[in-house]
N, C-alpha and C positions, 0 to 999 in steps of 0.2 A: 504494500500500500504506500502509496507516496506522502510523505511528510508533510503536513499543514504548512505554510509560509505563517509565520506568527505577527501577528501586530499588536504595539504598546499604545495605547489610547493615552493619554494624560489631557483631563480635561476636570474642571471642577464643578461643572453641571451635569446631573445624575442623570435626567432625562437624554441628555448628546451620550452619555457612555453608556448606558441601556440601548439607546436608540444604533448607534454604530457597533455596541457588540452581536445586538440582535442581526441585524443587515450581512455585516462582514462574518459571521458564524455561517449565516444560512447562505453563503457565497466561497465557502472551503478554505475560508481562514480560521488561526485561531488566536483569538482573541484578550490580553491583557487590558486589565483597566485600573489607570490612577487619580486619583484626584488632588495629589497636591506631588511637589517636588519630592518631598520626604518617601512617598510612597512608592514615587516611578522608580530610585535609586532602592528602593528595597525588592521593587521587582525584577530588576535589571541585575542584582544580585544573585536571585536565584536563577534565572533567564532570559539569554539575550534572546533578543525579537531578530523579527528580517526587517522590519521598520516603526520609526515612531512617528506615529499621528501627535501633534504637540501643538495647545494653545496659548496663545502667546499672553492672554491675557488671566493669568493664574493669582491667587492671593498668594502672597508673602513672594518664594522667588517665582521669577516671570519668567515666560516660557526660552526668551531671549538667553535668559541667563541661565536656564537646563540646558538649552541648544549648545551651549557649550561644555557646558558638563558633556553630555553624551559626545559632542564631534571630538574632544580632547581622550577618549578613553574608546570608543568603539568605532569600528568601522562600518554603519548603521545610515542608512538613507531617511532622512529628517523633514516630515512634511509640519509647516505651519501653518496654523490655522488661528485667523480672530474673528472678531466681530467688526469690525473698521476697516476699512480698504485704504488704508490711508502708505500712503508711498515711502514714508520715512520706517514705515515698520518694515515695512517689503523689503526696504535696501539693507535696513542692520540685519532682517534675519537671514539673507542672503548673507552678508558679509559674515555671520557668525558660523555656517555651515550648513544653511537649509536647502536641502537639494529643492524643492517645491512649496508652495504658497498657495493657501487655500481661504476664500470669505466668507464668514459666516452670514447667511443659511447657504447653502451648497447641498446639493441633488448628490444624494451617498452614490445616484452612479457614477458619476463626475471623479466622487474621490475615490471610488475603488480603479475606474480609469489612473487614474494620478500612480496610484498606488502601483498599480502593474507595471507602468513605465518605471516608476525610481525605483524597481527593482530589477526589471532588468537591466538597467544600468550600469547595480552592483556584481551582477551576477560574474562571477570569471570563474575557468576552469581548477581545479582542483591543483593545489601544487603543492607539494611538501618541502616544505624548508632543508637548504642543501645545508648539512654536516658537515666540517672540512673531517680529513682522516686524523689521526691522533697523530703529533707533529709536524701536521701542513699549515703551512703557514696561509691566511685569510687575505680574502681579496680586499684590498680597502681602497675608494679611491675619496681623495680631500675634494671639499664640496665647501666652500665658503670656510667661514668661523668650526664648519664640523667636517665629520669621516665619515663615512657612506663604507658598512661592513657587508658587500655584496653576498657572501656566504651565510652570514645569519640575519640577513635581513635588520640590518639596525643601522641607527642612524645615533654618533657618538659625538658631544661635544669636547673643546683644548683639554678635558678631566678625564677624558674619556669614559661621560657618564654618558647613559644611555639617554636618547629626544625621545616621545611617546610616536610611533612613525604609526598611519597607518597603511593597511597593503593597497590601496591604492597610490597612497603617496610616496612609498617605496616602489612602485613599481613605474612611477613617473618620473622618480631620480635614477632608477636603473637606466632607461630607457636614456633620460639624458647621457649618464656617465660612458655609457657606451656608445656617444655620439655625440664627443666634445668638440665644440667649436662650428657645430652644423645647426642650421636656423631649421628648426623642426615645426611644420604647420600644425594646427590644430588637427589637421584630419591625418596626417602623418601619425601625429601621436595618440589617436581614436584607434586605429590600424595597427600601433604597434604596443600599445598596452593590450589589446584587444575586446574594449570598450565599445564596442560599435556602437552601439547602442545610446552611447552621449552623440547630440546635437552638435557640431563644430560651430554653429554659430550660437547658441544659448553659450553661459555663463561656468558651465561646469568646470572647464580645465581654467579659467580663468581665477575661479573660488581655489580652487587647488594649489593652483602656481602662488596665489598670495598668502595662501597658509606655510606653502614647504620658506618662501622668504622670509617670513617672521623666526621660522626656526636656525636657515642658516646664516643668511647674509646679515653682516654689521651693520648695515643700514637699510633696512626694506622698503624703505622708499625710494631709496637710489641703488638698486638691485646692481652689482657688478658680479655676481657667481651666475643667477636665472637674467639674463637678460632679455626682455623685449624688443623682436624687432619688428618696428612701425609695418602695418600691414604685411606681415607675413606670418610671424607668430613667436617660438621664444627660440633662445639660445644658451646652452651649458657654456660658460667660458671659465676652466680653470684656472685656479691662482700661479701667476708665475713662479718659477723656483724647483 
């Protein structure tokens, strides 16, 4: 039998979390529901979702500021959802990791639509983390202020402490490190992580590229490791030396 795709509801009105676990149950998901921050972080502890439904307008912490809780700690497709269509929510929760955006009242077919899409998104083939052999020495190549450990999949700051990476963001600096100094298009880089499934012209590898600069460049405003180049898309340029 194939596995339920699981959804985390966080919403603080009983009727919307009745109402959408009722819908998405009788539609072959299975269905989580919280109603404050405190609880999604207790669910999430016992089980990760394939995605979270999250509103933005929550008492005590707001949905904006869970958005980051989860995009900092999981690799989890993050739809928000308010009550206000108002633009300035739209852009921070984009800017904080929201693959999707939803207004409240919304037709549950619309978000079970929504839904199917940001997960195929995430969807990638199965790969197991390569091992080096017991005294092989590990692939690393220097990425900005950090180390990019191509073998275990980690991404290591000058302390050589571990950055919280996740597999898609590792699989976007792979892609760079083995293609230093080449201007890579959006659709290039859909094709070569093999994401087909992101939009080259939506937002997605855009959200991405501005979260991995936060972690490695000294100054993510003036990116010199990820750099953009004007209408075409980015570039790895390693540090000299």
């Amino acid at each position: 039998m194939e596995k339920k795709q699981r959804v985390l509801v966080v919403d603080d009105e009983a009727a919307i979390r009745e109402m959408l676990s009722e819908y998405l149950d009788s539609h072959g998901f299975e269905v989580m529901a919280a109603d404050s921050g405190e609880t999604m972080r207790e669910l999430l502890a016992k089980n990760v979702p394939d995605v979270v439904l999250l509103d933005v307008n929550l008492p005590g912490e707001d949905g904006l500021t869970l958005a980051r809780y989860v995009r900092e700690r999981f690799d989890l497709p993050i739809i928000m959802v308010t009550a206000a269509d108002e633009v300035v929510d739209r852009v921070v929760g984009l800017e904080v990791g929201a693959d999707d955006y939803l207004t409240k009242p919304f037709d549950p077919r619309e978000l079970r639509a929504r839904i199917k899409t940001v997960l195929r998104r995430y969807q990638r083939p199965g790969t197991a983390p390569v091992t080096p052999a017991a005294g092989q020495a590990t692939q690393r190549v220097p990425f900005g202020r950090c180390t990019l450990d191509l073998d275990r999949r980690q991404l290591l700051d000058a302390d050589n402490r571990e950055i919280p990476l996740t597999s898609m963001e590792f699989d976007l600096l792979k892609v760079f490190a083995e293609r230093p100094n080449r201007v890579l298009t959006r659709d290039q880089i859909l094709n070569l992580t093999r994401n087909r499934d992101w939009d080259p012209f939506d937002r997605s590898i855009d959200i991405r590229i501005a979260r991995l600069r936060k972690k490695i460049e000294a100054d993510p405003d003036k990116p010199a490791t990820l750099k953009t180049v004007r209408g075409s898309g980015y570039m790895f340029v390693p540090s000299p030396g």
